[in-house]
C-alpha positions, 0 to 999 in steps of 0.5 A: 522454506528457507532454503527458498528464502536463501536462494530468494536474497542471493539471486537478484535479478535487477541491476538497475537500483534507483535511489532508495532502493539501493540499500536497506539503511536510507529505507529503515532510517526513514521508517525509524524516524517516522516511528518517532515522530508519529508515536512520542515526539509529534504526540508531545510537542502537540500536547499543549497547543491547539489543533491545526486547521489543515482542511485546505491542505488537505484537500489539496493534498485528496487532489493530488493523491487522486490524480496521482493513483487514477493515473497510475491505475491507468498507466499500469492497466495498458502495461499489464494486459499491452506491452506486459503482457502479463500471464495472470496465471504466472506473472513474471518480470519482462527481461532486463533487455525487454524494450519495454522494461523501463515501463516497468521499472517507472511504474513500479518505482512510481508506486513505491515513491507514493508509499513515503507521501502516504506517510503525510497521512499521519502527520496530519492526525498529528497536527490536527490532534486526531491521535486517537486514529493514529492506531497500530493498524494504521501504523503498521500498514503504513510501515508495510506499504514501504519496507515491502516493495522496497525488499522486493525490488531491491532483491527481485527487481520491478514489475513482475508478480509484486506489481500484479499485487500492488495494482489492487492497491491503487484501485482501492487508493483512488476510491479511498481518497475520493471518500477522504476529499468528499470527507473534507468538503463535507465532514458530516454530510450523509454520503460521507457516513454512508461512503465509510462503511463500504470503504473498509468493504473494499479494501478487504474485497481486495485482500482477499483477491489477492490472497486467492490470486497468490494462493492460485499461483502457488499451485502452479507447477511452472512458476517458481519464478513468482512463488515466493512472492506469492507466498508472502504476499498471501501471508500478509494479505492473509493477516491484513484480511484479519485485521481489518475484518476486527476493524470492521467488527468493532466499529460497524458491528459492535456499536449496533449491538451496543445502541439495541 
């Protein structure tokens, strides 16, 4: 395995780096920073004052996000199954001299950039005196959501078996702030509680396909090419499942036994 490891950082196979990409330390300074503010300084400075009414923000911020992933789920659906033409069971990058690499590179890099306005979430939370959602799985997916495609393009370029794995996110996120818009309009409206439930349902319907995806293609005798990022993808899709199957358990499950 780290031998794998080792042949995985030496052999970078992208000569194109755009800004962010370029070098660990913009990335971590970010995320560093982020930890800070989100966990001591926000928290503080919000101690003594009354909570933001951010709800037309808000929506505007659910607006933008839903366009942004819709279209990027579009976008990345004519890639994949046109000009990619991606072999599901081995996704590979397109060349560096593919006509279509920039596609590549612009969805991928796109897809990475909405990771740092994710992060806007928190901030949020924050302002509007919501700590308490600020936990540990929050926090960590949304380190993850950064630092991860940032060390995989980094070192292995765009597109290719990362962008397969991603593209389940925007499906997910798309849905995910339709439900956060629908909250906003209407915080105590039916179809928002009911919609809550199988949101978290969804997200772990998608950890799981693609830990049975990443698994399938570690059984591929002919693509060493993506195999070690099917194999961190699976770990990590295979700890998300956990910790979102004990979200899932102690806010929808527990509390039924609790109220019988």
């Amino acid at each position: 395995m780290l031998s794998q490891i080792w042949d995985f950082l030496r052999t970078p196979t992208e000569d194109v780096h755009l800004p962010l990409l370029g070098s660990h330390w913009p990335v971590l300074t970010i995320l560093g920073t982020y930890l800070l503010l989100v966990k001591v300084v926000g928290p503080r400075l919000m101690q003594n004052r009354k909570a933001f009414d951010l709800r037309a923000v808000i929506k505007v911020y659910n607006q933008m996000q839903i366009v942004y992933n819709l279209l990027m789920f579009g976008f990345t659906v004519h890639f994949m199954f046109g000009p990619g033409n991606f072999d599901l069971r081995c996704v590979r990058n397109l060349p560096l001299d593919h006509e279509y690499k920039n596609w590549e590179r612009w969805l991928s890099y796109s897809y990475y950039l909405n990771k740092f306005i994710d992060m806007l979430e928190t901030f949020f939370f924050i302002l509007r005196k919501k700590d308490r959602q600020i936990s540990f799985l929050h926090v960590f997916h949304h380190v993850y959501m950064v630092y991860i495609p940032f060390f995989y393009m980094h070192y292995k370029g765009y597109g290719g078996h990362g962008l397969f794995v991603v593209f389940w996110n925007m499906v997910v996120h798309s849905l995910m702030y339709i439900y956060y818009y629908q909250s906003a309009l209407n915080r105590n409206s039916k179809a928002v509680i009911w919609w809550k439930k199988y949101m978290t349902t969804i997200q772990l319907v998608q950890f799981l396909i693609v830990l049975l995806h990443c698994t399938y293609t570690l059984f591929q005798p002919d693509c060493e090419i993506a195999k070690f990022s099917a194999g961190m993808s699976a770990v990590f899709a295979f700890i998300f499942l956990i910790l979102f199957i004990n979200f899932y358990i102690r806010n929808y499950i527990l509390p039924k036994k609790k109220s019988k």
